[in-house]
C-alpha positions as a Markdown table, in Angstrom:
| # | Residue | x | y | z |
|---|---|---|---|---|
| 1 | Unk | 186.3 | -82.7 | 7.6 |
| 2 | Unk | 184.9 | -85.7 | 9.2 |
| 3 | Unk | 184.8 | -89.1 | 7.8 |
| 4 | Unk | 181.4 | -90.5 | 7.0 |
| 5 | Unk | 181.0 | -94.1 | 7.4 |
| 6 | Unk | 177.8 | -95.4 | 5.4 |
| 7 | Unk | 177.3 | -98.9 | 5.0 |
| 8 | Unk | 178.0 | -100.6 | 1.3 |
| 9 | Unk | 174.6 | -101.1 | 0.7 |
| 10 | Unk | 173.2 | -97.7 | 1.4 |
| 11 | Unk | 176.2 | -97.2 | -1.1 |
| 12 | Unk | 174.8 | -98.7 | -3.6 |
| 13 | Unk | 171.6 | -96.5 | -3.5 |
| 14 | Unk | 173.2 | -93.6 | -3.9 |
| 15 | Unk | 173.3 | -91.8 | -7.3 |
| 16 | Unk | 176.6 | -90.9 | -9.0 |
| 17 | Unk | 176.1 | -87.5 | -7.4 |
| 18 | Unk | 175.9 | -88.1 | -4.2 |
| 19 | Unk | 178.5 | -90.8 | -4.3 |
| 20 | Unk | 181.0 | -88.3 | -5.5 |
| 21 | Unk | 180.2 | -85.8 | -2.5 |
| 22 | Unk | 180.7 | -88.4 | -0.1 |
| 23 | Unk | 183.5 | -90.1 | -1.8 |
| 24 | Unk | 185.5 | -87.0 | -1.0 |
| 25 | Unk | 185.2 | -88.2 | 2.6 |
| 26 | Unk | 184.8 | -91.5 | 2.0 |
| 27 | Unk | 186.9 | -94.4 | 0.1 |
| 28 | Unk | 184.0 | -97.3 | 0.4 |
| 29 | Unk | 182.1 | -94.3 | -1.7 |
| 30 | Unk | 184.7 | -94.1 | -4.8 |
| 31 | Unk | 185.1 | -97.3 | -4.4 |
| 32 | Unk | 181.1 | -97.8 | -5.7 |
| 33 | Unk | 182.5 | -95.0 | -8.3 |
| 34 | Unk | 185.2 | -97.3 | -9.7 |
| 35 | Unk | 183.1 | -100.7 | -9.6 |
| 36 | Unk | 180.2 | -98.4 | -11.4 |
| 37 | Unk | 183.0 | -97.0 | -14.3 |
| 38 | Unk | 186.0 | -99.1 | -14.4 |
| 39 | Unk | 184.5 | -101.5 | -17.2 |
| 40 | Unk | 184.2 | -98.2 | -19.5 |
| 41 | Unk | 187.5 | -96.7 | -18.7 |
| 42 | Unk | 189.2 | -100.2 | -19.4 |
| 43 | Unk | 187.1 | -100.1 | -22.7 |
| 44 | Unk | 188.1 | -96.9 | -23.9 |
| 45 | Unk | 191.5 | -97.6 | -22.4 |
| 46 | Unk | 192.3 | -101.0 | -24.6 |
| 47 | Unk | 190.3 | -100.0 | -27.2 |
| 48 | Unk | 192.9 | -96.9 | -27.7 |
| 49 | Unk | 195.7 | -99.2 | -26.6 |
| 50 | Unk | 194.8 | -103.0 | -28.1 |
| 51 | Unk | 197.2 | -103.9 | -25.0 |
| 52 | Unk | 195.6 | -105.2 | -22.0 |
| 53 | Unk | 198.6 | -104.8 | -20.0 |
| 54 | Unk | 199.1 | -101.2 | -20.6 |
| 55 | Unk | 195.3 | -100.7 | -20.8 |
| 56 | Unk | 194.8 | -102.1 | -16.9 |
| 57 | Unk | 198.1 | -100.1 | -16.2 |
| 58 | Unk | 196.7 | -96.9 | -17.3 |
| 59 | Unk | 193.1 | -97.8 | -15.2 |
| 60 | Unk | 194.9 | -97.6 | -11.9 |
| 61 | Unk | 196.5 | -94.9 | -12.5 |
| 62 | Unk | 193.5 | -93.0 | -14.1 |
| 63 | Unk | 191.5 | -94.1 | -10.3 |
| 64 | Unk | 194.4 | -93.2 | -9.0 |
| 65 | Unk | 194.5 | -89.5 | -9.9 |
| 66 | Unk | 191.0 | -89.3 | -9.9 |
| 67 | Unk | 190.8 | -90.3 | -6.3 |
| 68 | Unk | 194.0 | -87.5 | -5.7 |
| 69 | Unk | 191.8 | -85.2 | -7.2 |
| 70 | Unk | 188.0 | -85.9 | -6.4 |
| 71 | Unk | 188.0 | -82.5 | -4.9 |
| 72 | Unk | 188.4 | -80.8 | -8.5 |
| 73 | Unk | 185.6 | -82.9 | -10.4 |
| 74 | Unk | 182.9 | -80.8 | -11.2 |
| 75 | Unk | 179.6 | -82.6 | -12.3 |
| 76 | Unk | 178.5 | -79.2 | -15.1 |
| 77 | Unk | 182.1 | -80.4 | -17.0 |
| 78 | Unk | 180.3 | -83.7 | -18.5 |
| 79 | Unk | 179.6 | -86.1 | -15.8 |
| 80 | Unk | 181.7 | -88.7 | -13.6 |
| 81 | Unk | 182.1 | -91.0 | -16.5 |
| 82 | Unk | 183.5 | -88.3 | -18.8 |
| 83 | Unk | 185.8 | -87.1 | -16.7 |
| 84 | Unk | 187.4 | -90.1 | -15.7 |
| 85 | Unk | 187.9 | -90.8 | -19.7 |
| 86 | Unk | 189.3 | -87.5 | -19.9 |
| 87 | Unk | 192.1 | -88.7 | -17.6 |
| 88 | Unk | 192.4 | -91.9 | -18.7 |
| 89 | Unk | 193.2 | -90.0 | -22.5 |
| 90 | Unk | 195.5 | -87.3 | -21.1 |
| 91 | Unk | 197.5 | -90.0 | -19.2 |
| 92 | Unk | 197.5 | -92.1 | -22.3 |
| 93 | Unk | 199.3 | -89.4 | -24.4 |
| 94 | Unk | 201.4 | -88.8 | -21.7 |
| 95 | Unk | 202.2 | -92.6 | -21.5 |
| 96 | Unk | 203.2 | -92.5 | -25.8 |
| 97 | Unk | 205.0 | -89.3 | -25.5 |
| 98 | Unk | 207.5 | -90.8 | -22.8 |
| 99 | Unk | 208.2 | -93.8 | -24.5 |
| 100 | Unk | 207.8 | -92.1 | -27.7 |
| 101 | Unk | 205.7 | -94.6 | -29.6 |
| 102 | Unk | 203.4 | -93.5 | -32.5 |
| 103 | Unk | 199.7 | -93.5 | -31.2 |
| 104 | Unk | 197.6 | -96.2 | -33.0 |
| 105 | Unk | 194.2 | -95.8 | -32.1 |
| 106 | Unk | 192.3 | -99.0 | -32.2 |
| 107 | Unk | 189.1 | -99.4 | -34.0 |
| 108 | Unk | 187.2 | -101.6 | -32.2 |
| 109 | Unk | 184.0 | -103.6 | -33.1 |
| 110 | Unk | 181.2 | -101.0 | -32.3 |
| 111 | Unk | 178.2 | -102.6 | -32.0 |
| 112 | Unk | 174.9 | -101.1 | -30.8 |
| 113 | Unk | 171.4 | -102.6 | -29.3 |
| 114 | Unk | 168.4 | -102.7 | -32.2 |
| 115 | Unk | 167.7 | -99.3 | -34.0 |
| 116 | Unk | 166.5 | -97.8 | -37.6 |
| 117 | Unk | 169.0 | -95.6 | -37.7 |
| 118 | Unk | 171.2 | -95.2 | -40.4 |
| 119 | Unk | 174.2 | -94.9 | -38.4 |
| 120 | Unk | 173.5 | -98.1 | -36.1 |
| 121 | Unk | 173.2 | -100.1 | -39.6 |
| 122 | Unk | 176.1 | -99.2 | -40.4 |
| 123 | Unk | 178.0 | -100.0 | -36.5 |
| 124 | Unk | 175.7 | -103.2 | -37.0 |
| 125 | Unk | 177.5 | -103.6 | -40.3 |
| 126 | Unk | 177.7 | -108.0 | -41.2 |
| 127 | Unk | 181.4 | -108.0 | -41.9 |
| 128 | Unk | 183.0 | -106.6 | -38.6 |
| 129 | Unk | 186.7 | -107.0 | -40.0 |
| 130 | Unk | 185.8 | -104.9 | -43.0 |
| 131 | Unk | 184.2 | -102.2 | -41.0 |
| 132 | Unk | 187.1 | -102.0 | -38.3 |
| 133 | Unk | 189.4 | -101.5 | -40.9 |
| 134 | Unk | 187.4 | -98.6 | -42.4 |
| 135 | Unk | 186.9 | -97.3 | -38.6 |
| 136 | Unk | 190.9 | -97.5 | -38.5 |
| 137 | Unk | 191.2 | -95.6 | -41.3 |
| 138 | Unk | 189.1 | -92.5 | -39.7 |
| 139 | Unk | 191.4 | -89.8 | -38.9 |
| 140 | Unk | 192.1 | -90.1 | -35.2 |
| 141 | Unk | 189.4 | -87.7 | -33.7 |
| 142 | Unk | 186.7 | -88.8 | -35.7 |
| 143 | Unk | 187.7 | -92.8 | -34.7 |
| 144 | Unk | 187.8 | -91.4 | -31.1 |
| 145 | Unk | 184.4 | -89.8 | -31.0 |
| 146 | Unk | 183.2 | -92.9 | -32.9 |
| 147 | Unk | 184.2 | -95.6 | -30.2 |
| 148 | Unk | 183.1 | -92.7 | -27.4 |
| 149 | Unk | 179.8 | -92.5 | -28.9 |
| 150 | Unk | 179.1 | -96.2 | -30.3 |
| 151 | Unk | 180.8 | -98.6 | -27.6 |
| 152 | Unk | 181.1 | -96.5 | -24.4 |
| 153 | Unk | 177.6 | -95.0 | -25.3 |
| 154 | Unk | 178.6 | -91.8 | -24.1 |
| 155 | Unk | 176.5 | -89.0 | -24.8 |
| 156 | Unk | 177.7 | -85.4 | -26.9 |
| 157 | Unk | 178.3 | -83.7 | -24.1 |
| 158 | Unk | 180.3 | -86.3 | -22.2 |
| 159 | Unk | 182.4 | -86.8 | -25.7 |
| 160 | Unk | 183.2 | -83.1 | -25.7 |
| 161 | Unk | 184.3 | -83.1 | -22.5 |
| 162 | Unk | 186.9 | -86.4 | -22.7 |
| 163 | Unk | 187.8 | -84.7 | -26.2 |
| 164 | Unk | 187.8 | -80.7 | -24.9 |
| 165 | Unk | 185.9 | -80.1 | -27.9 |
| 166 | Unk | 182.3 | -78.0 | -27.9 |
| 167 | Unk | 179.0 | -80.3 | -28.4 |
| 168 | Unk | 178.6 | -78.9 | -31.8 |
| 169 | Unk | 182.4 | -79.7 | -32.8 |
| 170 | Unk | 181.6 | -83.4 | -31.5 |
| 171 | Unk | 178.3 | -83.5 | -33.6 |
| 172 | Unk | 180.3 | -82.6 | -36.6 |
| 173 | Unk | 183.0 | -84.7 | -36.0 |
| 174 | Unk | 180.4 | -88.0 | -35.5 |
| 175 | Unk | 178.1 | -86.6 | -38.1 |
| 176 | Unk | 181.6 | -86.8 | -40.7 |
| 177 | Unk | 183.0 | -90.1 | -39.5 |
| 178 | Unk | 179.1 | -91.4 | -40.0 |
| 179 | Unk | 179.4 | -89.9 | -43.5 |
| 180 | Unk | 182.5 | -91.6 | -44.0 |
| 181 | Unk | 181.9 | -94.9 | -42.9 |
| 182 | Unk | 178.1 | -94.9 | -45.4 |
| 183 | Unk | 180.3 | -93.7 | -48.4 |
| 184 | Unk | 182.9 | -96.3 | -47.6 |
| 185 | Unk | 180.0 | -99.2 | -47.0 |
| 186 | Unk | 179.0 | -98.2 | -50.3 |
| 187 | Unk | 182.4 | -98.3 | -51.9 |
| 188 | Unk | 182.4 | -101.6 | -50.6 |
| 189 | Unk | 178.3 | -102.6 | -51.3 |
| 190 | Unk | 178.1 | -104.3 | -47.7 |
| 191 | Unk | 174.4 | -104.2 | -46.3 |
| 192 | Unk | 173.7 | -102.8 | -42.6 |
């Protein structure tokens, strides 16, 4: 196959689609790919980790693979975004089960833009220490989907890709962490 060679504006134009075609032929193209994603895949990455070392470790080698195996993405499996997270996770686990270390998920301050929703009062929750802590205490999935959904602003579908979960196991699983964090809001009569 031949290279293409497209100037770094016309790059820019392109939508994540067409990128990832030509990015199999082209490394200025995933290189628009990683300036586009890298900010959410170091997110998920530290927010997982709360180590910026390891987090920017694990980014270069999730772009790493991910440029190894552009070939293999297909774009019906979540989107670009997704499946980069889904590396960046399984290389993750693989990073704690070789050195053996306990996972501790981070919880993160989850914030989201203005909304009437029940569930962005509580992410917009006034004491941010109280409600990390009761993010931390979320059994893992449910913290997981929780960051996915409120920080990375993925969408059900992308979650149940990175998590290889169905979109109705992921509503369930955000739809019980949500119930969790109201009942523990309650518990603890903070406002949204």
């Amino acid at each position: 196959m031949r290279c293409l060679l497209i100037p770094g504006t016309e790059l820019k134009q392109k939508s994540e689609t067409e990128l990832i075609l030509v990015a199999r032929t082209n490394r200025a193209a995933f290189g628009e790919l990683y300036e586009r994603t890298v900010d959410k895949v170091y997110t998920y990455l530290y927010y997982r980790t709360k180590n910026k070392a390891l987090s920017e470790d694990l980014v270069s080698a999730t772009f790493l693979k991910a440029l190894e195996n552009i070939d293999r993405f297909r774009p019906k499996s979540g989107g670009f975004t997704a499946w980069l997270l889904r590396i960046a996770r399984n290389l993750l686990y693989d990073e704690y089960r070789k050195n053996n270390r306990i996972t501790q998920l981070a919880s993160g301050g989850a914030e989201t833009g203005p909304g009437a929703t029940p569930e962005e009062a509580v992410i917009r929750c006034e004491d941010k220490a109280v409600l990390q802590k009761m993010i931390a205490a979320l059994p893992d999935l449910q913290r997981e989907a929780i960051v996915l959904k409120y920080t990375l602003n993925l969408k059900n579908k992308e979650i149940a890709s990175v998590l290889g979960k169905s979109e109705t196991a992921v509503s369930s699983l955000l739809h019980r962490a949500m119930q969790a964090l109201r009942n523990e809001v309650k518990t603890h009569g903070l406002q949204g």
